[in-house]
C-alpha positions as CSV (number, residue, x, y, z in Angstrom):
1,X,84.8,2.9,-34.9
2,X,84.2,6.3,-33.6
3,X,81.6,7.4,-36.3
4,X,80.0,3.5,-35.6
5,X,79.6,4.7,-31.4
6,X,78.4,8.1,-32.6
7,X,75.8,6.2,-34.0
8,X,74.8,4.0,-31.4
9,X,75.0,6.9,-29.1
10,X,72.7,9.2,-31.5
11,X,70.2,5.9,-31.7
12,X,70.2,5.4,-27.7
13,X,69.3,9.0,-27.9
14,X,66.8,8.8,-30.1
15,X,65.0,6.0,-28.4
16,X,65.0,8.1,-25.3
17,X,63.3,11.0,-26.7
18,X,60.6,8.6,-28.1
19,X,60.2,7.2,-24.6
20,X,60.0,10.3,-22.8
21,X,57.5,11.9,-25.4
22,X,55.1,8.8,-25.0
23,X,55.2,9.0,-21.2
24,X,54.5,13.1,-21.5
25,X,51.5,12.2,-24.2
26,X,50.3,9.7,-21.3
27,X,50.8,12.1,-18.7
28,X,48.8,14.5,-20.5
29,X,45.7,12.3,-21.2
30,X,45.7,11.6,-17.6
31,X,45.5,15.1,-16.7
32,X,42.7,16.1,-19.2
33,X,40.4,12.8,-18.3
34,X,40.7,14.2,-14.4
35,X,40.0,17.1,-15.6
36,X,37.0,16.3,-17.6
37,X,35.8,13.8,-14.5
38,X,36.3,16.7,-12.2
39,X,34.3,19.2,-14.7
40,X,31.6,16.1,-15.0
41,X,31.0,15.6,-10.8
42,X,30.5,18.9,-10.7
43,X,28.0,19.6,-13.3
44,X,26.2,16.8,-11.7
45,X,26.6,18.2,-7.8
46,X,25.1,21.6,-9.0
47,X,22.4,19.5,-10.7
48,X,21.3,17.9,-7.6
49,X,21.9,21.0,-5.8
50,X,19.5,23.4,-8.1
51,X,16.6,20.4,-8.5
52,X,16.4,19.6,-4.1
53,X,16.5,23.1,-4.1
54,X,13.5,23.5,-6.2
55,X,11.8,20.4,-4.3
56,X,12.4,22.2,-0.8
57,X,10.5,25.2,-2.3
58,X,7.5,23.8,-3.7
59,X,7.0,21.5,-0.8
60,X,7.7,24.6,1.8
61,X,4.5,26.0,-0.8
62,X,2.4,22.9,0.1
63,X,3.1,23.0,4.1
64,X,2.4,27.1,4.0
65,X,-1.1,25.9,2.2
66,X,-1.9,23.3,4.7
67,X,-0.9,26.0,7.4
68,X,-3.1,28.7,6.9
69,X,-6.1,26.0,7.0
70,X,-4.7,24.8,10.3
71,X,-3.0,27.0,12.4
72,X,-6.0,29.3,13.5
73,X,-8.4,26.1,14.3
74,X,-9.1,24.7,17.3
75,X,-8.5,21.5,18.4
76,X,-11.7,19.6,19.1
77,X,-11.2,16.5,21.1
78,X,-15.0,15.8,21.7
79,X,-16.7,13.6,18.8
80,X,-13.8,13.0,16.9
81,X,-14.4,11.2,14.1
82,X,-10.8,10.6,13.1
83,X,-9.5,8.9,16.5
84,X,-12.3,6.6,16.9
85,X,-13.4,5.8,13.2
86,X,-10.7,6.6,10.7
87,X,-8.5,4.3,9.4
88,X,-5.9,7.0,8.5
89,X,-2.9,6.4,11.2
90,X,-1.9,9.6,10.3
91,X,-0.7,10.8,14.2
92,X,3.2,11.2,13.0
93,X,2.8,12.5,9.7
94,X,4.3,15.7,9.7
95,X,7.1,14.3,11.3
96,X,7.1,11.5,8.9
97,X,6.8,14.3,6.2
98,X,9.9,16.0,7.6
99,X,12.0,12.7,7.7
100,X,11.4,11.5,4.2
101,X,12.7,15.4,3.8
102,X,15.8,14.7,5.6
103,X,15.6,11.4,3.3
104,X,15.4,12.4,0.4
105,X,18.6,15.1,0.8
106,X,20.7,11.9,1.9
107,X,19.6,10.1,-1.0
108,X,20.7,12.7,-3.5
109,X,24.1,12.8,-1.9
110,X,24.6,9.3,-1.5
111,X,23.7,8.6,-4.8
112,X,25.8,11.7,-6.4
113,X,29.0,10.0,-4.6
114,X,28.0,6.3,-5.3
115,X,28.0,8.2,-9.5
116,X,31.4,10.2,-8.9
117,X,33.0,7.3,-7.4
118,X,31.5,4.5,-10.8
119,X,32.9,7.5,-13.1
120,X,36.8,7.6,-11.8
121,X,37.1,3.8,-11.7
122,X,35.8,3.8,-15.3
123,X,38.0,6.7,-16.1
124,X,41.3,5.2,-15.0
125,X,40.4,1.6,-16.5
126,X,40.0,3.5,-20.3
127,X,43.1,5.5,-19.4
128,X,45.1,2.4,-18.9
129,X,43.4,0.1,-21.0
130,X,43.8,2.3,-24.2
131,X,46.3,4.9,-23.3
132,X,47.2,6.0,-27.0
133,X,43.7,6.6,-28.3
134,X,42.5,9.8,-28.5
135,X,39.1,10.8,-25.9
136,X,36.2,10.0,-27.8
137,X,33.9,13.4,-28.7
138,X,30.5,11.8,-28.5
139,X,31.1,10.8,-25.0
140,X,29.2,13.6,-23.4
141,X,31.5,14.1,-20.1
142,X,28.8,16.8,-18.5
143,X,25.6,14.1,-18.6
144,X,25.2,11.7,-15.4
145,X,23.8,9.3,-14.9
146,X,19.7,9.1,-13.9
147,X,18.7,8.5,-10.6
148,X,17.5,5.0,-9.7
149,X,13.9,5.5,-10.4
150,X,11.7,5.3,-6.9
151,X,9.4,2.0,-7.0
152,X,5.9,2.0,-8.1
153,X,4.0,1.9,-4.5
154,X,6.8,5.1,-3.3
155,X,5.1,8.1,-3.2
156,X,7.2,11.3,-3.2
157,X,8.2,13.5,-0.9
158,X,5.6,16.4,-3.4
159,X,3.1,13.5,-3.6
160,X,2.9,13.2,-0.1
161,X,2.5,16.9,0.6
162,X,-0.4,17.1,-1.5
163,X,-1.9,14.3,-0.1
164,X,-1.9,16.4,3.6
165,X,-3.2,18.9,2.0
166,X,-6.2,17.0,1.0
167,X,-6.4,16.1,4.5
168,X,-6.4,19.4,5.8
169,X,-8.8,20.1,2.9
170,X,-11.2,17.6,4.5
171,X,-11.1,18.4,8.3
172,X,-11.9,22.2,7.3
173,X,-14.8,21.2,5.0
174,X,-15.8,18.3,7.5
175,X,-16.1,21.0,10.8
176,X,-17.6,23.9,8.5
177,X,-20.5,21.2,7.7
178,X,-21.0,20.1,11.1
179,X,-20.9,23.3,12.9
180,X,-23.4,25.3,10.6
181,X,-26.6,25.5,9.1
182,X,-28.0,24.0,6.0
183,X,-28.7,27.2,4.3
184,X,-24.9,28.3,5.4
185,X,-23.6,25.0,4.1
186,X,-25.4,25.4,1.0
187,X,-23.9,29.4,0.3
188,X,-20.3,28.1,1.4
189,X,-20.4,25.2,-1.3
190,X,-21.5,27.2,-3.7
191,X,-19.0,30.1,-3.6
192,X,-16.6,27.2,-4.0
193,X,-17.5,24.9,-6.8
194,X,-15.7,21.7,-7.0
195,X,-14.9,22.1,-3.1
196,X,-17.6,19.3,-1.8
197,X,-16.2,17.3,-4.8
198,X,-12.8,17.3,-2.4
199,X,-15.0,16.4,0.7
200,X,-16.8,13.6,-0.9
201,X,-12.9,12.3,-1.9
202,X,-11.9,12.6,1.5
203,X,-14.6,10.5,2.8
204,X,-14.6,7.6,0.6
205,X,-10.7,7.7,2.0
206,X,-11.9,7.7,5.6
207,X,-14.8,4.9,4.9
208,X,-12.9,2.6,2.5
209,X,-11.2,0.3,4.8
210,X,-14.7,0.0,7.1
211,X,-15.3,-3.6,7.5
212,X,-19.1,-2.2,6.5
213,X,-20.3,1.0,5.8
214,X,-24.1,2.0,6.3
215,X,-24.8,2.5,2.7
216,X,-23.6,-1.3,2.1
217,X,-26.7,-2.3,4.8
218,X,-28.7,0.4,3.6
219,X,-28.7,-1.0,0.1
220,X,-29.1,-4.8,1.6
221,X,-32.3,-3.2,3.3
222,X,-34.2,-1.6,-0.2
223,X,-33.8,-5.3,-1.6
224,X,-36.5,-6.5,0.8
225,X,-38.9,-3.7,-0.2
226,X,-41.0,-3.2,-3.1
227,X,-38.8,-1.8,-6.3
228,X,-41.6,0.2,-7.0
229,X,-40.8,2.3,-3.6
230,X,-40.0,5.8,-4.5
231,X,-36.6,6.8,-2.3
232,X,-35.3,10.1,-1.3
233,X,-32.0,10.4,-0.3
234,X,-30.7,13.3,2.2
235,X,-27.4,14.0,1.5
236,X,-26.4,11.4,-1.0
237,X,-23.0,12.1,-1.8
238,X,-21.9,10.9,-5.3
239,X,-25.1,9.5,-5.6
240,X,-24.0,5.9,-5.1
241,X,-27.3,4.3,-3.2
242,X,-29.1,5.5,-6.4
243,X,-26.8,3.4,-8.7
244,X,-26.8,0.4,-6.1
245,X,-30.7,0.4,-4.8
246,X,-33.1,-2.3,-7.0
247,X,-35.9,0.5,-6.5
248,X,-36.3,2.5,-10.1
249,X,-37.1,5.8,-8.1
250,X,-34.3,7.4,-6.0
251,X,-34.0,11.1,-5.5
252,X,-30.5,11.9,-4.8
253,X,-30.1,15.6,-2.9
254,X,-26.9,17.1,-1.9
255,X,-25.1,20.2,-1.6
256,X,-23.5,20.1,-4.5
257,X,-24.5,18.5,-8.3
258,X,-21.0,16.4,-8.7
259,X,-22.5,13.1,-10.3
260,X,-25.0,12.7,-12.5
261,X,-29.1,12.8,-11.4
262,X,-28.0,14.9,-7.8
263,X,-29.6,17.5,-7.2
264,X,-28.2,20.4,-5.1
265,X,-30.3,22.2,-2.6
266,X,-30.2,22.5,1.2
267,X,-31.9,19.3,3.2
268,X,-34.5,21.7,4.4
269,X,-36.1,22.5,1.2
270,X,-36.0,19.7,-1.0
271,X,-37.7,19.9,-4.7
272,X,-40.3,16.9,-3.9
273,X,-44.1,17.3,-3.4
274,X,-45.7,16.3,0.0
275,X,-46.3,12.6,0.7
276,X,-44.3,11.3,-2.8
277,X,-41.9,9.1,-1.5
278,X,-42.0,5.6,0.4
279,X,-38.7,6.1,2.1
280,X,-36.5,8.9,3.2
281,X,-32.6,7.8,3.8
282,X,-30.1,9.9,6.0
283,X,-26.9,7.4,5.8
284,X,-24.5,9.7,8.2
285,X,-26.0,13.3,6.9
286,X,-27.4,14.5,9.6
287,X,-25.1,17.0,9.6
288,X,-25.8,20.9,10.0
289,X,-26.7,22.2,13.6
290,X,-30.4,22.6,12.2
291,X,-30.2,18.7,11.9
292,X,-33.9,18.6,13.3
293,X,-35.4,20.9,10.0
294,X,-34.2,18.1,7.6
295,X,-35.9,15.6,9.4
296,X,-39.1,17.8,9.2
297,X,-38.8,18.1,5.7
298,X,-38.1,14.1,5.5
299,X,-41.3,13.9,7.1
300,X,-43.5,16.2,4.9
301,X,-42.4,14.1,1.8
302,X,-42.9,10.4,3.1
303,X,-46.2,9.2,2.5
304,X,-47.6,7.7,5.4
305,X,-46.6,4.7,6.1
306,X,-43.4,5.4,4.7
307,X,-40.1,4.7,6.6
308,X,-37.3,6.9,7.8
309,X,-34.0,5.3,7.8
310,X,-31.1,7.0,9.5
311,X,-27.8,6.4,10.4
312,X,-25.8,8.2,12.2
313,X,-22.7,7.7,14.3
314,X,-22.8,6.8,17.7
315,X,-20.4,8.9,19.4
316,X,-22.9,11.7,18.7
317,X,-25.4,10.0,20.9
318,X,-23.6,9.5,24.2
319,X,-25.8,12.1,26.2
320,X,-22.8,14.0,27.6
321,X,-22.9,17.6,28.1
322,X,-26.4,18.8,27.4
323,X,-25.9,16.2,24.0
324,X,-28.7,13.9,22.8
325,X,-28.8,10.2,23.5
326,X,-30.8,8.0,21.4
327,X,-33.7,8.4,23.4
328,X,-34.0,11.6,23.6
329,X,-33.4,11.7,20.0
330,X,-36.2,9.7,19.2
331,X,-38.7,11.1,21.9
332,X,-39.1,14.4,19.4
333,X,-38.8,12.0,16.4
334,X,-42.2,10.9,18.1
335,X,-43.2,14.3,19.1
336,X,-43.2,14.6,14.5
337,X,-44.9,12.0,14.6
338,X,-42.7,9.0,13.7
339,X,-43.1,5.6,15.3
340,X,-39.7,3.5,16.1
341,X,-40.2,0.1,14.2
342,X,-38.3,-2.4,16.0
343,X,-35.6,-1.7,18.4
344,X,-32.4,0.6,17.1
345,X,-29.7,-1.7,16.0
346,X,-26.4,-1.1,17.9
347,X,-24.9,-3.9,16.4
348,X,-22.2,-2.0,14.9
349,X,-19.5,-0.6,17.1
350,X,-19.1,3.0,14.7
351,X,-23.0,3.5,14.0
352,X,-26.3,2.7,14.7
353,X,-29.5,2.7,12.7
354,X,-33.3,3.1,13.0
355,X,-36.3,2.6,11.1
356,X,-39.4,5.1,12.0
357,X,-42.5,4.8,10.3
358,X,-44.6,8.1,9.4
359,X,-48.1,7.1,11.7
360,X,-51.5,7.0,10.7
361,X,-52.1,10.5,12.2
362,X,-48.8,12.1,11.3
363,X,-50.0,14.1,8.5
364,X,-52.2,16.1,11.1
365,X,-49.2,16.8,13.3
366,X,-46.7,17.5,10.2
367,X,-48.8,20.0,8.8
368,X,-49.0,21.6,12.1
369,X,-45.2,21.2,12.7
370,X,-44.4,22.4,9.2
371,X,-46.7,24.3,7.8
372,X,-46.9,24.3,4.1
373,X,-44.1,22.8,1.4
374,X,-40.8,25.1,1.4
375,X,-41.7,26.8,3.8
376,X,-39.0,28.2,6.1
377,X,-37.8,25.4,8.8
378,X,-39.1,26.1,12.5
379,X,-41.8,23.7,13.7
380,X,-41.0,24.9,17.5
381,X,-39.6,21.4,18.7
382,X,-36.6,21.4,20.7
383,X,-34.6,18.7,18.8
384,X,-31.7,17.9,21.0
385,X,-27.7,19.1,20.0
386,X,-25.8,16.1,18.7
387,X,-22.3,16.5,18.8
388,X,-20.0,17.4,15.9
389,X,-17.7,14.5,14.4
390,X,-14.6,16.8,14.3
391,X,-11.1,15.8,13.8
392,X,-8.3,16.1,15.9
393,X,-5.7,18.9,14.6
394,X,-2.1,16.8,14.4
């Protein structure tokens, strides 16, 4: 009886042992899977850490870019083309720009906790679930799990930078082709290629929600004249009146050559012979502070009887401060020797537009005005200042 309770002891024993070595073994794997979750978050933290940290820097880049085209320019409240004709609402961007900052930080933490938290609740349910198995080796503990990716009309916090900078881009480019000559204009686009190219861009942005544009009634025009009407147009942008008119002629001059058939040269001195061309178009060129030279030279090349069409914004025309007014616009359009066909249309509550027909007797007062082809603008007539369309600095 005593070896039989030796036994029983020696068995209770052994049972206990067992016990208490499966509960350390458990205790054990518990330890090492906090371990590895621990190891795992933080992998991920300095993750997030190291990639805002490369976001703040290259959009700190961007704002020091859009900065150095700002800061030193002066904000021009007369004229301004972006409070009375963009659609752009851009008045709280850089605070915007600053938020989605703030936002995007809060994102990346919220996002980092939401993962942490996911990982421990799966970590304790294997750990309980399956307490004797050994941690599998192909689960990579140190890889999280990808952001949520951003939906497709989001733009990011980088894509928005760069789209300010565009902006800033276009204000410069905008004044600088306002507030200087054409010969000027011509030297500063030129030192830069592929700048006006950014212009044109930022235009088309500023037209594109215009319930019409004066290239749209411009084109509706041509289709009531002859197609066999040649066409010179004064700063035609990317050339698009020359792909839209019916007419098979249409000389497309700019400052730059960025589409196909322009041709770059400064308004003043445009590659056409005298009297070649049944119509001369200015569709919101009438740019450079020697405005009045390009409409000489629009003259020279117009046969007579040929029509001037311009349009121009309105704002330009209010007569304030020593500025023209349509009238006095068109009094030294007649002094060239222009006649106003019709009355201007002020239809439109951004632009207006005129026809003026080169007269019978205009050739006798261009030549005297001009002189000979390419020669240097300076007829003597005192062609009134039109304001600037400049945009407001935000």
């Amino acid at each position: 009886r005593s070896r039989w309770s030796q036994a029983a002891a020696a068995k209770n024993a052994s049972k206990e042992s067992s016990k208490v070595s499966k509960e350390s073994s458990k205790a054990s794997k518990a330890v090492t899977v906090a371990s590895t979750a621990e190891t795992a978050r933080d992998v991920a933290r300095q993750v997030r850490r190291e990639a805002a940290a490369a976001l703040e820097r290259q959009a700190a880049a961007l704002r020091a870019e859009v900065s150095s085209d700002d800061d030193e320019e002066e904000e021009v409240a007369e004229g301004d083309w972006g409070a009375q004709f963009s659609s752009d609402e851009d008045e709280d961007e850089d605070a915007a720009l600053d938020a989605a900052l703030r936002g995007s930080d809060t994102e990346d933490e919220e996002e980092g906790e939401m993962r942490d938290d996911d990982d421990e609740d799966t970590e304790e349910k294997e750990a309980a679930d399956d307490e004797e198995e050994e941690i599998d080796e192909e689960e990579a503990p140190g890889v999280s799990a990808p952001p949520p990716s951003k939906g497709p009309g989001k733009l990011s916090l980088v894509d928005k930078m760069r789209a300010k900078l565009s902006g800033g881009q276009f204000r410069m480019l905008n004044e600088a082709l306002y507030t200087t000559t054409g010969d000027r204009a011509l030297d500063m686009v030129q030192d830069s290629p592929g700048m006006f190219a950014a212009y044109h861009q930022g235009f088309r942005e500023q037209t594109k929600e215009w319930p019409v544009r004066p290239l749209d009634l411009c084109v509706r025009w041509l289709r009531t004249q002859p197609s066999t009407a040649a066409v010179a147009d004064f700063g035609c942008g990317d050339a698009e009146l020359a792909r839209a008119a019916p007419q098979t002629t249409v000389h497309s001059f700019d400052l730059e050559s960025d589409a196909p058939g322009v041709v770059a040269c400064n308004m003043a001195q445009v590659p056409l012979p005298d009297a070649s061309v049944e119509v001369a178009v200015f569709s919101l060129s009438l740019m450079g502070t020697d405005y009045g030279a390009f409409l000489e030279e629009a003259h020279r090349v117009l046969k007579v009887g040929g029509v001037l069409w311009i349009a121009e914004v309105r704002s330009r025309f209010d007569g304030s401060a020593g500025h023209a007014s349509v009238s006095s616009f068109l009094a030294v359009c007649a002094q060239l020797g222009f006649v106003l066909k019709g009355k201007p249309d002020e239809s439109n509550t951004m632009f207006f537009i005129v026809h003026l027909v080169k007269g019978k007797g205009a050739a006798r007062a261009g030549a005297k005005v001009r002189g000979k082809a390419g020669a240097t603008p300076g007829s003597g007539l005192k062609w009134p200042k039109l304001k600037a369309c400049i945009y407001k600095r935000r």
